[in-house]
C-alpha positions in Angstrom: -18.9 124.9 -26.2 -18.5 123.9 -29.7 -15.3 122.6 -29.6 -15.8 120.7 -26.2 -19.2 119.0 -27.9 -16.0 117.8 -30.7 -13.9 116.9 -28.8 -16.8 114.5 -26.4 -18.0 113.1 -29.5 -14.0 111.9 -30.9 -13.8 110.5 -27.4 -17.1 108.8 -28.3 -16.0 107.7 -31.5 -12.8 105.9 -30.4 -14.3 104.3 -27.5 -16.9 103.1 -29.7 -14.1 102.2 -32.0 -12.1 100.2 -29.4 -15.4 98.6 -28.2 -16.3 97.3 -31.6 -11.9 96.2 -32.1 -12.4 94.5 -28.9 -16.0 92.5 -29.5 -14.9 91.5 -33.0 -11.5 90.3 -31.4 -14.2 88.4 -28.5 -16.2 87.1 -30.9 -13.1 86.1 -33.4 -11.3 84.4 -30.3 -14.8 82.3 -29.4 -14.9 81.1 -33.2 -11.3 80.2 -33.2 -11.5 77.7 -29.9 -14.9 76.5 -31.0 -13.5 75.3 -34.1 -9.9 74.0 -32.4 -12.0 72.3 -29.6 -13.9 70.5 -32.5 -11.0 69.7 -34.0 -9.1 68.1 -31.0 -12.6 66.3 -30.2 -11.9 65.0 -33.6 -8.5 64.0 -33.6 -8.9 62.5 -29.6 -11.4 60.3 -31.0 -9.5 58.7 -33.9 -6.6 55.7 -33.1 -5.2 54.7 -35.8 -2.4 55.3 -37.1 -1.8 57.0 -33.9 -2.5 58.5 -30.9 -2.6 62.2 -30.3 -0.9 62.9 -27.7 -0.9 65.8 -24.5 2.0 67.0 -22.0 0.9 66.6 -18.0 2.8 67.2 -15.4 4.7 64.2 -13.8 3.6 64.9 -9.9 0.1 65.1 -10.6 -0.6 64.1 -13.9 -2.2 67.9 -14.8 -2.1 68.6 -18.7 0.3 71.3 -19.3 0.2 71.1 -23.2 -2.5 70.1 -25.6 -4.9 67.6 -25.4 -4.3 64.1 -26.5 -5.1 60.7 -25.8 -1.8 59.3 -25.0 -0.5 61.4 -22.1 3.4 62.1 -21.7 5.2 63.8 -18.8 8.4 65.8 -18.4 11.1 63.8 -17.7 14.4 65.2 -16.1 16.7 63.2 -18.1 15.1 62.6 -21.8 13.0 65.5 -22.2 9.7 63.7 -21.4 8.7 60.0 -21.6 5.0 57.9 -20.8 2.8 59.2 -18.1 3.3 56.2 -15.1 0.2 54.2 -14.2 -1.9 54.7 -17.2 -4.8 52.2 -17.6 -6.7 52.2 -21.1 -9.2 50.8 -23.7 -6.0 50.5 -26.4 -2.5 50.7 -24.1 -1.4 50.9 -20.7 1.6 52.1 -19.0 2.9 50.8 -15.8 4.4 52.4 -12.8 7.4 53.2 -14.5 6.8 54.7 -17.6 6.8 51.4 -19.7 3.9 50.3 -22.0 2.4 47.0 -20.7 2.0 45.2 -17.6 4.1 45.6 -14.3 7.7 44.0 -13.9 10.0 43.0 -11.3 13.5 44.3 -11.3 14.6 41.0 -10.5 14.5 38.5 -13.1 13.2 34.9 -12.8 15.9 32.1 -13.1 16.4 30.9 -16.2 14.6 33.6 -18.4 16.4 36.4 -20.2 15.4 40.1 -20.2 15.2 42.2 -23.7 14.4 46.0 -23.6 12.9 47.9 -26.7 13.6 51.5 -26.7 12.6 53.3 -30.1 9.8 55.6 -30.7 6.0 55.6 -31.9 6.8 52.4 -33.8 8.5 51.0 -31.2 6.1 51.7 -28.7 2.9 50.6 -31.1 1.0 53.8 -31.6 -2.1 53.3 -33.4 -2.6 49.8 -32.4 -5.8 48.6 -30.7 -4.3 46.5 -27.2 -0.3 45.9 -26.2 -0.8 42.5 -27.5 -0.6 43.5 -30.7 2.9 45.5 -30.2 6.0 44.6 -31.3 7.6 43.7 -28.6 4.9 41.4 -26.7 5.0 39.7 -30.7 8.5 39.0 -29.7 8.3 37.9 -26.5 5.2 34.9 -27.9 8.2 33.9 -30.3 11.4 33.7 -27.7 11.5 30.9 -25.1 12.1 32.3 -21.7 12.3 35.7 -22.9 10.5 39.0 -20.7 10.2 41.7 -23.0 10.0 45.2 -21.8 8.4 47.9 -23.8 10.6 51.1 -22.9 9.8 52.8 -26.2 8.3 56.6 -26.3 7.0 58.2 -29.1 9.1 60.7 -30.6 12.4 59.8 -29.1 15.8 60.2 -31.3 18.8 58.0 -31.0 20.6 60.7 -28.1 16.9 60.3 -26.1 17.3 55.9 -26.0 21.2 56.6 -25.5 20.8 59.0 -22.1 17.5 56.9 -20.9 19.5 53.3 -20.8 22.4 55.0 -19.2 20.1 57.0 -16.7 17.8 53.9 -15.9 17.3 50.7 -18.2 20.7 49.4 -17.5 19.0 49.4 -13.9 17.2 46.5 -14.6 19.7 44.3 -15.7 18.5 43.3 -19.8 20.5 40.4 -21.3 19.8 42.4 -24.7 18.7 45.8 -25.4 17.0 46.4 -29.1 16.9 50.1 -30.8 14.0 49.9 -33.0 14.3 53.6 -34.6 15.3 55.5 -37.7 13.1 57.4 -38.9 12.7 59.8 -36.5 16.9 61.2 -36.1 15.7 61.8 -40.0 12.2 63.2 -40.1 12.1 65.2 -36.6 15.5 66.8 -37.2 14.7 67.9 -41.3 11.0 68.9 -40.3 11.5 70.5 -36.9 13.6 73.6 -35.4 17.0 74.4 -37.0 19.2 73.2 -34.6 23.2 73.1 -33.6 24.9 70.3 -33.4 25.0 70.0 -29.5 21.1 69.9 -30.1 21.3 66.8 -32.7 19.5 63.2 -31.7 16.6 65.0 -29.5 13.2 65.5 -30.2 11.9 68.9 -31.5 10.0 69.0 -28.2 13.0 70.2 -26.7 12.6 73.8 -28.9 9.1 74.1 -28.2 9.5 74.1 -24.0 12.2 76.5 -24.6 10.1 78.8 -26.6 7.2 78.4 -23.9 10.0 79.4 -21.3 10.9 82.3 -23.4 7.3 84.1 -23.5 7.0 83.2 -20.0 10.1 85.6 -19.3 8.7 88.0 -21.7 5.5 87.8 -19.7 7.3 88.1 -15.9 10.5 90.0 -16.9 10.5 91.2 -19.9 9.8 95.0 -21.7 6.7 97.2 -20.7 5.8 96.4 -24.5 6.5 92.8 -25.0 4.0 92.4 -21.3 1.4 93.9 -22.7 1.6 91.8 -26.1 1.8 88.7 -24.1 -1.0 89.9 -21.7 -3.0 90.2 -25.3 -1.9 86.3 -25.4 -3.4 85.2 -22.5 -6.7 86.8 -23.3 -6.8 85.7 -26.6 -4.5 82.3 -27.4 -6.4 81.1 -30.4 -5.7 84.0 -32.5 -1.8 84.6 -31.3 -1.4 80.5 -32.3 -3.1 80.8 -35.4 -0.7 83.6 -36.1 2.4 81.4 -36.2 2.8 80.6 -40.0 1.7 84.2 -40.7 4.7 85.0 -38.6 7.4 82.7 -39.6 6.8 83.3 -43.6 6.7 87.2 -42.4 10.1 86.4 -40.9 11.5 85.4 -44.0 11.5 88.8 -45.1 14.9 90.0 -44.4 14.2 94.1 -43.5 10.9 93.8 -41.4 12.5 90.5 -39.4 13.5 92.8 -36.7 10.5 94.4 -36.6 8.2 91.4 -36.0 10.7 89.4 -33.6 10.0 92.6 -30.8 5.8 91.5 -31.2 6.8 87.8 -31.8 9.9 86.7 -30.3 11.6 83.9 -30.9 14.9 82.1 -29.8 17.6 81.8 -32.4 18.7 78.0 -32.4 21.3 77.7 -35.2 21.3 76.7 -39.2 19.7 74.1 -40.9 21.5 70.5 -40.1 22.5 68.3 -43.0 21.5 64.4 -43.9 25.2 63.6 -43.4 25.7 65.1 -40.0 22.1 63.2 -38.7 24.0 60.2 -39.9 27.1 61.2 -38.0 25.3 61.9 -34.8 22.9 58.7 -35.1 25.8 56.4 -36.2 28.0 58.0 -32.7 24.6 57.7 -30.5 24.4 53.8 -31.7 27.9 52.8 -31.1 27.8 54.3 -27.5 24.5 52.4 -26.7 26.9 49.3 -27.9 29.8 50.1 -25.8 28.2 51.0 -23.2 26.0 47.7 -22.8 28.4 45.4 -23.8 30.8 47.1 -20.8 28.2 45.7 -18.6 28.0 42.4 -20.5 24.7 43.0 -22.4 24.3 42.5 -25.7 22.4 44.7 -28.3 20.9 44.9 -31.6 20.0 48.6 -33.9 17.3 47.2 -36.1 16.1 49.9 -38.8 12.7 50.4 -38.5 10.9 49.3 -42.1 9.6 52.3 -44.3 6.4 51.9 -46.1 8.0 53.4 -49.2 11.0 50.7 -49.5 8.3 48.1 -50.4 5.6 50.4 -52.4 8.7 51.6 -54.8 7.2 55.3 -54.7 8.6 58.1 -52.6 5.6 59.7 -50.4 8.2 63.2 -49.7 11.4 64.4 -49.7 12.3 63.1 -46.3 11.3 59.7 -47.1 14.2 59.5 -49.9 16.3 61.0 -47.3 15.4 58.3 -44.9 16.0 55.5 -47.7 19.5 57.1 -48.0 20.1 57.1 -44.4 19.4 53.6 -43.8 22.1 52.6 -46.5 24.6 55.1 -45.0 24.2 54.1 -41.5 23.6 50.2 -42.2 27.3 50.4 -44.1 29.3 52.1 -41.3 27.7 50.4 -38.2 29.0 46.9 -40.0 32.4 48.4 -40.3 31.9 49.1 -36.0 30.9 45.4 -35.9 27.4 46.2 -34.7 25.0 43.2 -34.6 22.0 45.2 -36.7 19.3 44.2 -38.5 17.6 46.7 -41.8 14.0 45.6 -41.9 13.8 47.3 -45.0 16.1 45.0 -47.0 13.9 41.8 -46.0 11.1 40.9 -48.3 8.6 40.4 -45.3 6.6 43.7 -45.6 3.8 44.2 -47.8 1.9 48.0 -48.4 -1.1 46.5 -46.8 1.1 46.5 -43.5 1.8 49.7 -42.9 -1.4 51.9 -41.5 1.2 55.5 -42.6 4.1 55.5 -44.0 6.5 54.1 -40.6 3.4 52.6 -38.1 2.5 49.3 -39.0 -0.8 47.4 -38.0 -0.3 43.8 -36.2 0.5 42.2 -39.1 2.9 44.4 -39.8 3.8 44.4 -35.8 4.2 40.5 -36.0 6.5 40.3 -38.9 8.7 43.0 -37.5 9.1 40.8 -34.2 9.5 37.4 -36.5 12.3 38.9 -38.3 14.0 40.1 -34.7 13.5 36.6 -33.4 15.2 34.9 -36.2 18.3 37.1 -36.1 18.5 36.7 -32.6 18.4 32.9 -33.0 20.2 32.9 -36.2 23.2 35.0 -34.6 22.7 32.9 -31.4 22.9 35.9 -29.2 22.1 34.3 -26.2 24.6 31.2 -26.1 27.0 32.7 -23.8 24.3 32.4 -21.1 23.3 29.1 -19.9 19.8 29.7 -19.7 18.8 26.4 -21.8 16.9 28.8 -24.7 18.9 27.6 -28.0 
């Protein structure tokens, strides 16, 4: 009798145990998405200098991803671009995927078509109405000219290369403008290690793939690794919040092993240098050239301006980097005879201009668009079409 009473009260003990692991797990979970929720409430509510942004799903428009303001869907082709038919207080997005109002494929006689791919600068994040983007600037300054916003934030040079092959060649531009830069240098230093079959696209790419590979864990996977990733469905805040702990855990050479089988994660190659982004970016460009001037369209890489060029003081590492990449870049597209334009070796820009260190506010938007219009009047890039604009 005395050793059953024991052995009852262990029993008792653990359960009581596991029922106290499990509440304080409960009750840690609830403080962890109380305090993400408030967070997300906080960043949703703030504009400027950009949007927060949330994955949906293309068919329906469900989120898929975090919350965000700006919404983004999947896309076949580049990875993911602007949710269609997207009506706001600060932007809107037409039926296909382009910030602004609708347009007709077909162009009206006598005007000239320019397309803007690029990324959040591009595309005007943190800005209060399209009006005030860069491209709508440029159209107010051009004579006959119908601009068309194609820009999504985030994208890298191999992202604008694949989606004017794919589709903007479709609608017939005169001239196609790559407003980018900064983000072939920033995403691609600050993001996933990557090969180099996986350089100029957006870290995005990395993160599906991991959400891909816990779903396999989840379906397919070990008796183990289910139950692990059962635990991170019940309890997502704390398995997120988890990361860093993870990846600085990882660095540790002889337990690595031991915390991939808990936390797996999909090797994706060694740490890419400056000199091959350039290599990649400066490839990416001249194919966008070739390609568009095969079907008689002209086009222009203008280097989007960096608050730090004009401040003289370097914010971060990757900002120097970036400096050094513009000067790398800008010397061996003139040696491929590539009409460009480095808005960071004009005197147009002041601090005051720039609401972070690449997205500038419509001041800032309007100078960028002044300085496109002048080079493509200067260069005359439009003489060779009869459409009465010089």
């Amino acid at each position: 009798m005395g050793n059953t009473a024991l052995t009852i009260r262990n029993i008792r003990r653990v359960f009581l145990l596991f029922a106290i692991a499990a509440m304080s797990l409960v009750c840690l979970e609830l403080l962890l998405e109380s305090y993400i929720a408030f967070r997300s409430k906080d960043n949703n509510a703030q504009i400027s200098p950009y949007y927060p942004y949330s994955f949906n799903t293309l068919s329906g428009g469900e989120r898929i991803g975090q919350s965000g303001y700006l919404q983004l869907a999947l896309h076949p082709f580049v990875g993911y671009f602007n949710l269609p038919n997207r009506k706001t207080a600060y932007y809107s997005i037409n039926s296909r995927g382009y910030r602004g109002s609708e347009i007709k494929v077909e162009k009206k006689q006598g005007d000239y078509r320019i397309i803007v791919v690029g990324g959040s600068t591009a595309f005007g994040t943190g800005l209060m109405s399209d009006d005030q983007t860069y491209a709508v600037q440029l159209q107010k300054m051009l004579p006959h000219a119908d601009v068309i916003n194609a820009a999504v934030i985030g994208h890298l040079s191999g992202q604008e290369l694949v989606y004017i092959v794919t589709e903007l060649i479709n609608l017939k531009p005169d001239l196609v403008i790559a407003l980018d830069g900064y983000n072939d240098v920033a995403d691609q230093l600050q993001g996933e290690p990557r090969k180099i079959q996986t350089l100029g696209v957006n870290n995005t790419f990395f993160l599906i793939e991991k959400r891909l590979r816990k779903l396999y864990l989840l379906e397919s996977g070990p008796l183990n690794l289910k139950a692990i990733r059962v635990l991170n469905l019940f309890f997502p805040a704390i398995f997120s919040k988890t990361e860093i702990i993870f990846k600085k855990i990882q660095k540790i050479h002889f337990i690595r092993s031991f915390v991939n089988k808990f936390h797996p994660v999909v090797p994706n190659g060694s740490t890419i240098s400056l000199s091959e982004i350039e290599k990649t970016y400066v490839d990416n460009t001249i194919k966008m050239n070739k390609i568009l001037n095969a079907y008689g369209v002209r086009f222009i890489s203008v280097k989007q301006p960096h608050r730090d060029f004009f401040s003289r003081e370097l914010s971060d590492s990757v900002s120097n980097q970036y400096l050094q990449f513009v000067v790398d870049v800008t010397s061996r597209l003139d040696e491929e005879n590539v009409y460009q334009l480095n808005l960071n070796s004009t005197g147009s820009f002041k601090k005051e201009m720039f609401m972070d260190s690449v997205h500038l506010n419509p001041e800032g938007n309007k100078a960028m668009a002044q300085l496109t219009a002048d080079f493509i009047q200067d260069n005359h890039i439009f003489s060779n079409l009869s459409l009465g604009v010089e």
